[in-house]
MARLO-279423 format. One record per residue (C-alpha): x, y, z; residue number from 1. Coordinates in nm, 2 decimals. Example, Ala and Ser with C-alpha at 12.3 -4.5 7.8 and 13.67 -1.06 7.14 Angstrom:
REM MARLO-279423
+--------+--------+--------+-----+
|     xx |     yy |     zz |   i |
+--------+--------+--------+-----+
|   1.23 |  -0.45 |   0.78 |   1 |
|   1.37 |  -0.11 |   0.71 |   2 |
+--------+--------+--------+-----+
This chain:
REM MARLO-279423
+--------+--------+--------+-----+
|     xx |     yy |     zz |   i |
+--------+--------+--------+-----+
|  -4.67 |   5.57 |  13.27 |   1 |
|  -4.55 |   5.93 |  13.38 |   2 |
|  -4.41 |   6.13 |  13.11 |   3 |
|  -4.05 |   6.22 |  13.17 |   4 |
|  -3.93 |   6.57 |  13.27 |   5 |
|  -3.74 |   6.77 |  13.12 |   6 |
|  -3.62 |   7.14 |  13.29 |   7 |
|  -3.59 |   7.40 |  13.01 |   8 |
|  -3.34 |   7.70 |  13.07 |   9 |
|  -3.58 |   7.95 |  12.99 |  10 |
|  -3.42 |   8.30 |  12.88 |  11 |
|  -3.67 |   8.50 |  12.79 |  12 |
|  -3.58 |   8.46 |  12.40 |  13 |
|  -3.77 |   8.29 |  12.15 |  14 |
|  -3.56 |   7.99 |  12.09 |  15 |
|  -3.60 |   7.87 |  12.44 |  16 |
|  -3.95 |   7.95 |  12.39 |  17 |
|  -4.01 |   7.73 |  12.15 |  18 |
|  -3.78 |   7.46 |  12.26 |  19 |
|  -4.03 |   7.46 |  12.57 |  20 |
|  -4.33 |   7.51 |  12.35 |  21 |
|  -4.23 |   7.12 |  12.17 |  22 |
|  -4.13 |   6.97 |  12.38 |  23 |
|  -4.44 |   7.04 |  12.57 |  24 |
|  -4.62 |   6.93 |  12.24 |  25 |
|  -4.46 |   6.62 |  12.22 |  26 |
|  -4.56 |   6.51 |  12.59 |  27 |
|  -4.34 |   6.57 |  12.79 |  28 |
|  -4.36 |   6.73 |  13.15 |  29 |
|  -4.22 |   7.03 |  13.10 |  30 |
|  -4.07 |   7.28 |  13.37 |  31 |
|  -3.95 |   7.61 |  13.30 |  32 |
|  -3.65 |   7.79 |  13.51 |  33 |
|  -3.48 |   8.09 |  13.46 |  34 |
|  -3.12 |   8.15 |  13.56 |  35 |
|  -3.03 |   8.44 |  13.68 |  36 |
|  -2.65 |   8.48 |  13.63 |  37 |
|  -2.57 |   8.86 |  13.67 |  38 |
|  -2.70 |   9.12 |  13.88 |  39 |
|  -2.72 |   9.45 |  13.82 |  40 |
|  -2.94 |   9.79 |  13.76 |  41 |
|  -2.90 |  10.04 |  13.50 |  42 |
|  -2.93 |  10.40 |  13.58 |  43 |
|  -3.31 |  10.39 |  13.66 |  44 |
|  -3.23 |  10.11 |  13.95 |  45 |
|  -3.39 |   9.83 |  13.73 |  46 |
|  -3.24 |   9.50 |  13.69 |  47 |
|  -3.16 |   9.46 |  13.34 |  48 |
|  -3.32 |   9.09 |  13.40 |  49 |
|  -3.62 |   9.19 |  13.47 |  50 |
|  -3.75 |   9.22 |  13.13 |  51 |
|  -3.61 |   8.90 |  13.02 |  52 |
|  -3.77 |   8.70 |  13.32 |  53 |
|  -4.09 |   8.86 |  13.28 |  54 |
|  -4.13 |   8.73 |  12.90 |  55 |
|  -3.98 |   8.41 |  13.03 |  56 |
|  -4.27 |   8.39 |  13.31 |  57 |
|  -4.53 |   8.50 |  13.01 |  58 |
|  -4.44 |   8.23 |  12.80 |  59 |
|  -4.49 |   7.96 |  13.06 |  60 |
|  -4.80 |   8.08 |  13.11 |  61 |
|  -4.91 |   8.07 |  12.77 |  62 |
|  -4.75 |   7.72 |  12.71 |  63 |
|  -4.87 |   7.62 |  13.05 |  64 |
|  -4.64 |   7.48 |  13.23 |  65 |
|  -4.45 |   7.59 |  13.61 |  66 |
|  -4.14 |   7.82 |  13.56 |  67 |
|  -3.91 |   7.94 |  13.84 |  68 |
|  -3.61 |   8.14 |  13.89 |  69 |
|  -3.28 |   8.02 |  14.02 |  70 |
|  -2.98 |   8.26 |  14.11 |  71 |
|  -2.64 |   8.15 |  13.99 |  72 |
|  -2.49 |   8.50 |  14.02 |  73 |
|  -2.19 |   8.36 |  14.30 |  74 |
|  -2.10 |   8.07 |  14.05 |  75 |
|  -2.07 |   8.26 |  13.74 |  76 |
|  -1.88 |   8.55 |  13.94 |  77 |
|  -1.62 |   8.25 |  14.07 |  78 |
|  -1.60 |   8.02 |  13.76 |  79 |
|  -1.67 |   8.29 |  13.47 |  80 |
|  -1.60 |   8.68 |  13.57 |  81 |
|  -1.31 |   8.60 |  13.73 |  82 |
|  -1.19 |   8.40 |  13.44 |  83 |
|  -1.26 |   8.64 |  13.24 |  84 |
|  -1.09 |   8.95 |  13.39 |  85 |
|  -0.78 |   8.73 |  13.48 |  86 |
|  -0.77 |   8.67 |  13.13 |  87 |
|  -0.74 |   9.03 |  13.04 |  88 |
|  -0.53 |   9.10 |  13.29 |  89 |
|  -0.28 |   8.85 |  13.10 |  90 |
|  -0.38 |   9.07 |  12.77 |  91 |
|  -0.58 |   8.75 |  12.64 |  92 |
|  -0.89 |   8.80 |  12.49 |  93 |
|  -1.13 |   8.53 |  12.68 |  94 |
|  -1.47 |   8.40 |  12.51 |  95 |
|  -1.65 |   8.37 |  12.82 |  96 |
|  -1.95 |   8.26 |  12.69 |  97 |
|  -1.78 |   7.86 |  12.61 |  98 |
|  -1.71 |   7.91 |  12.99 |  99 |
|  -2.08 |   7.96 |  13.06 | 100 |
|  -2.17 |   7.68 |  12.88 | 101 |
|  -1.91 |   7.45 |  13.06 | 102 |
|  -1.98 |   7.55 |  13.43 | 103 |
|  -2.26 |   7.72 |  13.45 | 104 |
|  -2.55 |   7.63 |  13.19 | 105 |
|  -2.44 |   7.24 |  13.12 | 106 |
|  -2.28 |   7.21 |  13.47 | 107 |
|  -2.42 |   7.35 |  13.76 | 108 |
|  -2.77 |   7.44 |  13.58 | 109 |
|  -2.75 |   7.04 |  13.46 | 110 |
|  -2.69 |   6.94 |  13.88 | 111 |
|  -3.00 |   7.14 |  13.97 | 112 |
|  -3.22 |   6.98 |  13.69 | 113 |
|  -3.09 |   6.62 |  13.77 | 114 |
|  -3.16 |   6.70 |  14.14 | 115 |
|  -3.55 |   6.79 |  14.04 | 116 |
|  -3.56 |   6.47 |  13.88 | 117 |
|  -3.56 |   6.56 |  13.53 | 118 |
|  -3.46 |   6.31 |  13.27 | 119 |
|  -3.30 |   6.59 |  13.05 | 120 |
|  -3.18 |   6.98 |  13.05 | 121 |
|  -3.35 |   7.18 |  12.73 | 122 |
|  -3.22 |   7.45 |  12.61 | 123 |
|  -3.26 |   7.71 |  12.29 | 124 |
|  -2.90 |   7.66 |  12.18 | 125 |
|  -2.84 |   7.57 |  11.76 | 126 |
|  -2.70 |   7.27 |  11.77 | 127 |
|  -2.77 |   6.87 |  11.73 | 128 |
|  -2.70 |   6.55 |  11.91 | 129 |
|  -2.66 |   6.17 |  11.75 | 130 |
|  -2.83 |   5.98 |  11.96 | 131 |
|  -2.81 |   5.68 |  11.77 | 132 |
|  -2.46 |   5.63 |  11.85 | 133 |
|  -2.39 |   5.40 |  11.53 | 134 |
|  -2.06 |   5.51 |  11.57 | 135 |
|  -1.93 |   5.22 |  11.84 | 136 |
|  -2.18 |   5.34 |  12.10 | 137 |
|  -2.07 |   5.72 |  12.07 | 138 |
|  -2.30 |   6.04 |  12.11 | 139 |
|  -2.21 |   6.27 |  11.85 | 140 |
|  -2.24 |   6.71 |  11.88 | 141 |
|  -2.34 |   6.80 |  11.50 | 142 |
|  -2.39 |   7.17 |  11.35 | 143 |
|  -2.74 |   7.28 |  11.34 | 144 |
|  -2.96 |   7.28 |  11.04 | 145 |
|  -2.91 |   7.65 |  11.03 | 146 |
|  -2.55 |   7.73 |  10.95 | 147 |
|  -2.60 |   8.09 |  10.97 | 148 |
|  -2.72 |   8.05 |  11.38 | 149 |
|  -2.51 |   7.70 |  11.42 | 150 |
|  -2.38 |   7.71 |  11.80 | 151 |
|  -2.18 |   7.44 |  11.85 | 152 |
|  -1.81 |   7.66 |  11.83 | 153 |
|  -1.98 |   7.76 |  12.18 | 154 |
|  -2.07 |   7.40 |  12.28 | 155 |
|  -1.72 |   7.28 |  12.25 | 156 |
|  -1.61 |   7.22 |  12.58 | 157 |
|  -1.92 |   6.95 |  12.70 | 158 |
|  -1.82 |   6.63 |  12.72 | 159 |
|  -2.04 |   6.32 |  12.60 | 160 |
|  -2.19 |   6.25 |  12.96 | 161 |
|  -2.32 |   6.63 |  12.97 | 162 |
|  -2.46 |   6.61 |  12.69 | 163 |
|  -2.60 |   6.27 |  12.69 | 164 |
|  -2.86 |   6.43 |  12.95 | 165 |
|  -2.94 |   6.72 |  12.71 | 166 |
|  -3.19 |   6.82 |  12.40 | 167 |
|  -3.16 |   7.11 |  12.18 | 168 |
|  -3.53 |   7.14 |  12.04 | 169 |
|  -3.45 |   7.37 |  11.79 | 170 |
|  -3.15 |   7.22 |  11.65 | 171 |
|  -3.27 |   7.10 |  11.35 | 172 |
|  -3.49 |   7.41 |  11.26 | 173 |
|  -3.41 |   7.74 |  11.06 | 174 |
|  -3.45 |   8.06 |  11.29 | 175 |
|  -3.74 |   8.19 |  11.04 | 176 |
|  -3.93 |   7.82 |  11.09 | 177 |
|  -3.83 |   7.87 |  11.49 | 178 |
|  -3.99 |   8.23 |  11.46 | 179 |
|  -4.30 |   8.11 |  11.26 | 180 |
|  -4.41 |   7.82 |  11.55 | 181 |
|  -4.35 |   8.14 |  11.81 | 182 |
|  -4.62 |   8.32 |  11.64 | 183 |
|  -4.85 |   8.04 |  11.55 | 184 |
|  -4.87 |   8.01 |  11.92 | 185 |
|  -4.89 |   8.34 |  12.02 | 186 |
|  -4.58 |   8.41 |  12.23 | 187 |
|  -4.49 |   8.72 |  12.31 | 188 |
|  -4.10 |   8.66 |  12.23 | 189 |
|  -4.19 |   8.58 |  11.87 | 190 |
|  -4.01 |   8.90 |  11.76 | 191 |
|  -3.78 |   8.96 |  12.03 | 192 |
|  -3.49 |   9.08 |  11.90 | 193 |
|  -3.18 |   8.82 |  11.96 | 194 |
|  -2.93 |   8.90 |  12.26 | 195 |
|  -2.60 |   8.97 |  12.14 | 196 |
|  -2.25 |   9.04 |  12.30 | 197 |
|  -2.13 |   8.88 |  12.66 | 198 |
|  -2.44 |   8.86 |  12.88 | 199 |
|  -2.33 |   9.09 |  13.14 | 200 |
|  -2.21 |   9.36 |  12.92 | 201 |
|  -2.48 |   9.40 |  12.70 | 202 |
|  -2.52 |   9.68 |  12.48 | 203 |
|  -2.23 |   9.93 |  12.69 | 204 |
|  -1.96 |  10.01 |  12.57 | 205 |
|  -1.67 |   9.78 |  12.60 | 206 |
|  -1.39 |   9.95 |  12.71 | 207 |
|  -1.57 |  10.17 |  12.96 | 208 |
|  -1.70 |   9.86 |  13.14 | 209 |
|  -1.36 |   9.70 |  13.18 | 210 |
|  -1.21 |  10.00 |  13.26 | 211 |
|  -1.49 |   9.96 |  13.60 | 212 |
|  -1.29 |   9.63 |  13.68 | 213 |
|  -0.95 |   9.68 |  13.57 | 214 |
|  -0.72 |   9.96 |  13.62 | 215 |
|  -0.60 |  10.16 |  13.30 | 216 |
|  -0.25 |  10.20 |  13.22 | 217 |
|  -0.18 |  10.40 |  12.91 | 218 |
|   0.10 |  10.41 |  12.67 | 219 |
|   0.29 |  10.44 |  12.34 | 220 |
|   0.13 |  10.35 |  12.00 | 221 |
|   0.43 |  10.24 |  11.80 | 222 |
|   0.49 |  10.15 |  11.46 | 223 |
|   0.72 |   9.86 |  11.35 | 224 |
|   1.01 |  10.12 |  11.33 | 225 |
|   0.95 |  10.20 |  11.65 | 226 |
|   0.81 |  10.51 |  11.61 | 227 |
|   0.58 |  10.65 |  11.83 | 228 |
|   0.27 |  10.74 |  11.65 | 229 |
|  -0.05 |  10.75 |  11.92 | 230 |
|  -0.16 |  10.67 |  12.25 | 231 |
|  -0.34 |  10.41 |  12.39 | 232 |
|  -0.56 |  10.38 |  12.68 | 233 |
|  -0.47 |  10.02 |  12.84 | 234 |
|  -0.30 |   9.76 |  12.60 | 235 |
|  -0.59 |   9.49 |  12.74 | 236 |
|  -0.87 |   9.74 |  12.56 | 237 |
|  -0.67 |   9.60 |  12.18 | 238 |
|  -0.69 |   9.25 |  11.99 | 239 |
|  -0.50 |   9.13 |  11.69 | 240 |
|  -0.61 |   9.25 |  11.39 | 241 |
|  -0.84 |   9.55 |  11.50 | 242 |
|  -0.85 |   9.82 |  11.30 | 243 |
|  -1.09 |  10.06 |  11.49 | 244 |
|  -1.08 |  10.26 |  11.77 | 245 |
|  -0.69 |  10.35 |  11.74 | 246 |
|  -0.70 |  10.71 |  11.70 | 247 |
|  -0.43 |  10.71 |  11.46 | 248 |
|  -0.65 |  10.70 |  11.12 | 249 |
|  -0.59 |  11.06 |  11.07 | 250 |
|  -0.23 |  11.01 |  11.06 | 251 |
|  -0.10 |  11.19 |  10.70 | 252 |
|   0.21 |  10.95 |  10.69 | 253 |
|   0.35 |  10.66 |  10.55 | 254 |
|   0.11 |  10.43 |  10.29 | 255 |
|  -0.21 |  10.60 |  10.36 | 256 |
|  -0.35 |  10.19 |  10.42 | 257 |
|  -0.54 |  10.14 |  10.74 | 258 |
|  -0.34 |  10.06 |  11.06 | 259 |
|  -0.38 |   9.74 |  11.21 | 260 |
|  -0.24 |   9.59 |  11.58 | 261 |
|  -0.04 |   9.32 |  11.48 | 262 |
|   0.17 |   9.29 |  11.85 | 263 |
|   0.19 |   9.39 |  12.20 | 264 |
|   0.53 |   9.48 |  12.38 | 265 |
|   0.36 |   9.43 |  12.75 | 266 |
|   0.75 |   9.50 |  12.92 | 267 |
|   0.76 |   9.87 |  12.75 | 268 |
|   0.39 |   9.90 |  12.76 | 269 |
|   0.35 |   9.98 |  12.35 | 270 |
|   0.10 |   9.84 |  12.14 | 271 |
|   0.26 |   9.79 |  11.79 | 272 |
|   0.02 |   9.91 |  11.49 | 273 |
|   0.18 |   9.86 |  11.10 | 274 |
|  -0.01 |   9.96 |  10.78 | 275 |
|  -0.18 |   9.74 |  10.58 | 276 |
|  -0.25 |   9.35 |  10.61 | 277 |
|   0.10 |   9.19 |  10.57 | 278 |
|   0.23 |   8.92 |  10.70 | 279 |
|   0.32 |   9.02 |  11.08 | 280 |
|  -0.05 |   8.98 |  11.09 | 281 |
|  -0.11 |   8.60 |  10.98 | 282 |
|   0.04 |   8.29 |  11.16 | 283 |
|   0.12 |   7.98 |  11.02 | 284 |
|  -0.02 |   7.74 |  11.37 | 285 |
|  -0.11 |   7.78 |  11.73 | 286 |
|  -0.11 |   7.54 |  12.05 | 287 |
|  -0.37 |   7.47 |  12.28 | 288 |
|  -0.19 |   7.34 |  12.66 | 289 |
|  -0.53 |   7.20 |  12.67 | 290 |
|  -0.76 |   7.04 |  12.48 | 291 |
|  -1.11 |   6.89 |  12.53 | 292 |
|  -1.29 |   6.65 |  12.29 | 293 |
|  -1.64 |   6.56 |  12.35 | 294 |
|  -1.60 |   6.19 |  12.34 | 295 |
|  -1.23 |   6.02 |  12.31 | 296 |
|  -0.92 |   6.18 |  12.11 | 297 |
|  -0.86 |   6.02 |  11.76 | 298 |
|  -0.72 |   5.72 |  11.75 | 299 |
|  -0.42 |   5.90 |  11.56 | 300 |
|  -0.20 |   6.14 |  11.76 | 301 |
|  -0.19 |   6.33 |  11.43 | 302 |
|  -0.51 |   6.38 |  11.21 | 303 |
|  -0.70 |   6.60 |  10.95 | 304 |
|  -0.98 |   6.80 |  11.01 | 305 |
|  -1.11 |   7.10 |  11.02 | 306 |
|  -1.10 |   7.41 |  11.27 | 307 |
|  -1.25 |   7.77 |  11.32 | 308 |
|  -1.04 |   7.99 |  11.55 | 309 |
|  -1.38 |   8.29 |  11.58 | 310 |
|  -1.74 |   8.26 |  11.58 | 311 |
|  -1.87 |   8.23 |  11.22 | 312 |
|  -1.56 |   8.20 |  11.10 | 313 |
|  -1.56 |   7.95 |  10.77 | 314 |
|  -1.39 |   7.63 |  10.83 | 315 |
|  -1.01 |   7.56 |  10.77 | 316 |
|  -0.83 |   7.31 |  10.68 | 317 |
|  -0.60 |   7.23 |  10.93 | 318 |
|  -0.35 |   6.88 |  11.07 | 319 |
|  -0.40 |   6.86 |  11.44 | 320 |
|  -0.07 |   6.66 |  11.65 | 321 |
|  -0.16 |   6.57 |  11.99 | 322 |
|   0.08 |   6.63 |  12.26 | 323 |
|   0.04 |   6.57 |  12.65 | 324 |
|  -0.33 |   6.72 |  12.71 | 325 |
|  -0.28 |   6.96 |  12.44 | 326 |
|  -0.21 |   7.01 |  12.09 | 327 |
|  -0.01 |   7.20 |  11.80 | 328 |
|  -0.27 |   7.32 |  11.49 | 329 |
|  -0.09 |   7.36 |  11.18 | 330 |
|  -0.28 |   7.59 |  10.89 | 331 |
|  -0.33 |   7.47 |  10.59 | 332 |
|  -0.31 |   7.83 |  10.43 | 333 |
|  -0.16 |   8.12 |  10.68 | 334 |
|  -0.44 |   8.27 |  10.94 | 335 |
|  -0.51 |   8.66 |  11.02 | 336 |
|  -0.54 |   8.77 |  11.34 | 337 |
|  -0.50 |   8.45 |  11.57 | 338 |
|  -0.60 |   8.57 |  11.91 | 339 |
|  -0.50 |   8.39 |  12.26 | 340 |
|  -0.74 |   8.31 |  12.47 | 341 |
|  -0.99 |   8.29 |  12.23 | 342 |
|  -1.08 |   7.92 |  12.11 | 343 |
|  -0.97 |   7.66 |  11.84 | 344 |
|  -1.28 |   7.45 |  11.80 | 345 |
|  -1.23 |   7.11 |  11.57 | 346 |
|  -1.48 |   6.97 |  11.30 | 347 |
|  -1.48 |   6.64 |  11.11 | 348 |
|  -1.78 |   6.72 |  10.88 | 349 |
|  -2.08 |   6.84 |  11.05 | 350 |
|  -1.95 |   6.68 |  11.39 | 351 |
|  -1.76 |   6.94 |  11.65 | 352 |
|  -1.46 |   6.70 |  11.78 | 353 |
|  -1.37 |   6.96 |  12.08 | 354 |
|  -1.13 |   7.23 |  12.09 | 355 |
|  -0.93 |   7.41 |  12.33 | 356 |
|  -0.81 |   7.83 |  12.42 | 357 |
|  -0.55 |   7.94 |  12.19 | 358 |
|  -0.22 |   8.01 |  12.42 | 359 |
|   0.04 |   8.05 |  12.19 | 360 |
|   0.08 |   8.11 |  11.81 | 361 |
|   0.34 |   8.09 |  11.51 | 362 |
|   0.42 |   8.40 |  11.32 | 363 |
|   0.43 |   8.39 |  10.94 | 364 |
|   0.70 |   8.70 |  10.98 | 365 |
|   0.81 |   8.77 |  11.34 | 366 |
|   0.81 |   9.12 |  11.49 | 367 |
|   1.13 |   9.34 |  11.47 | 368 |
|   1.38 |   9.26 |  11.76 | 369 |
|   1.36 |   9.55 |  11.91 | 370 |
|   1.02 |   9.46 |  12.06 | 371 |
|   0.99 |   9.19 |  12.37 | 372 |
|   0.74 |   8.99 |  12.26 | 373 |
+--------+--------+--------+-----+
């Protein structure tokens, strides 16, 4: 009997490395690919890519097994970048990397693997799967074993039939363990250092690369007086809550606390700053137009459970009511810095439910009416 196939998304990293490296150990036929999803060459006409393929190339040579490259650069421009800068155009702040997962890596990668004939899609990703389905015939998306490098906030938007064609290798190892097997077998990516950030910004600066895509249009920094107090370069470069990066630190009035961007007026063009972490800054809920759950809703149109609104963020207790396709998330305790556009992602336990992009939220203490927001 032939062993079945599985294509691995090989990035160049050490967890896919590994992730091929067992399941190639455990007998499977194992084929390496490596997506290319972005192109472009930094200031010595290099791909920035080009590294990362070439240890993804090395390590299939030193696992022994095929590896190829597949462009999806036009897909992730159509389904992701553009997302992504209409997003900020609508001063959201998008997490394009659940979007990658959804269309690109567990979508359009998962077509080309099932067209090869592979009986799963591998990746590197922290996260488990329940295949046992105890749970009336349902494939569960659990944390991964390390909760410091868990994925599945990221995860959130597959649905059960993706995923029922997937394996995370790694999931239930620790990234020291993961790094540990990498040496053992001599791959070169053993201590790579982890990618961080969006993919196709990288290490740049933020602000300068979106100021390459999207036109600036500077304005008044205002207080919750209304008093001008700064400048700012583009209202779409500042998120809820941050502190850095105002230009206004220096500033030798009022509390002497830390300013903090706790609004945006986008009909006057001000970004509105206060002192100090009050309670302009925290909400007390937020809805989701849309929300996706891996397998079905709860049976309940209301429920407990709980919910992480960043990456990393620690869990919080929250009462979900379903509503159309989307729902309202009320806080058990008052949240800081609720961003839109970013994601509400649900947990019972160790099991991600689903989530949805944040597209509203409820102030603990509204702005002053004299701002349009």
């Amino acid at each position: 009997m032939n062993p079945q196939r599985v294509i691995v998304g090989l990035s160049g990293g050490v967890d896919s490395s590994v992730a091929a490296l067992l399941l190639k150990e455990q007998g499977f036929d194992v084929v390496g690919v490596f997506m290319k999803n972005w192109e472009e060459k930094d200031e010595n006409g290099v791909c920035t890519a080009t590294q990362d393929r070439d240890d993804a190339m090395r390590v299939a040579d030193k696992i022994g097994i095929p590896c190829y490259t597949i462009n999806f650069t036009k897909e992730y421009l159509d389904r992701v970048f553009s997302y992504f800068l209409d997003e900020y155009k609508k001063l959201r702040t998008p997490n394009p990397d659940i979007l990658c997962n959804t269309e690109i890596k567990f979508k359009a990668f998962l077509e080309f693997a099932m067209g090869m004939e592979a009986s799963y899609l591998a990746t590197g990703h922290y996260a488990r799967l329940d295949r046992y389905k105890e749970d009336n015939g349902r494939l569960r998306l659990l944390r991964a074993a390390d909760g410091n490098k868990d994925q599945t906030y990221f995860l959130a938007g597959l649905k059960d039939n993706q995923l029922d064609r997937v394996l995370f290798p790694v999931g239930g190892l620790v990234k020291g363990e993961v790094r540990e097997i990498a040496k053992k077998a001599g791959l070169i990516t053993a201590d790579k250092k982890d990618s961080t950030g969006v993919c196709f910004i990288g290490e740049r600066n933020f602000k300068e690369f979106l100021m390459n895509f999207l036109p600036a249009q500077p304005g008044d920094i205002v207080d919750l007086t209304g008093r001008i107090i700064g400048r700012h370069d583009g209202l779409m470069y500042y998120t809820m809550g941050q502190r850095r990066g105002l230009g206004i630190g220096g500033k030798n009035f009022g509390s002497g606390e830390s300013w903090f961007v706790v609004g945006k007026d986008m009909e006057r063009n001000l970004l509105i700053v206060q002192q100090g972490e009050h309670e302009e800054l925290f909400s007390t809920s937020l809805y989701c137009s849309n929300v996706s759950f891996v397998t079905v809703p709860p049976a309940n149109d209301s429920f407990r459970c709980t919910a992480k609104f960043r990456y990393r963020q620690p869990d919080q207790g929250v009462t979900v009511h379903l509503m159309n396709n989307g729902c309202r998330i009320d806080f058990d305790k008052p949240q800081r810095a609720i961003t839109k556009g970013q994601w509400a992602v649900l947990y019972n336990g160790d099991e991600c439910l689903g989530g949805g992009a944040i597209d509203d939220v409820t102030p603990l203490k509204r702005l002053p009416d004299i701002f349009n927001v």
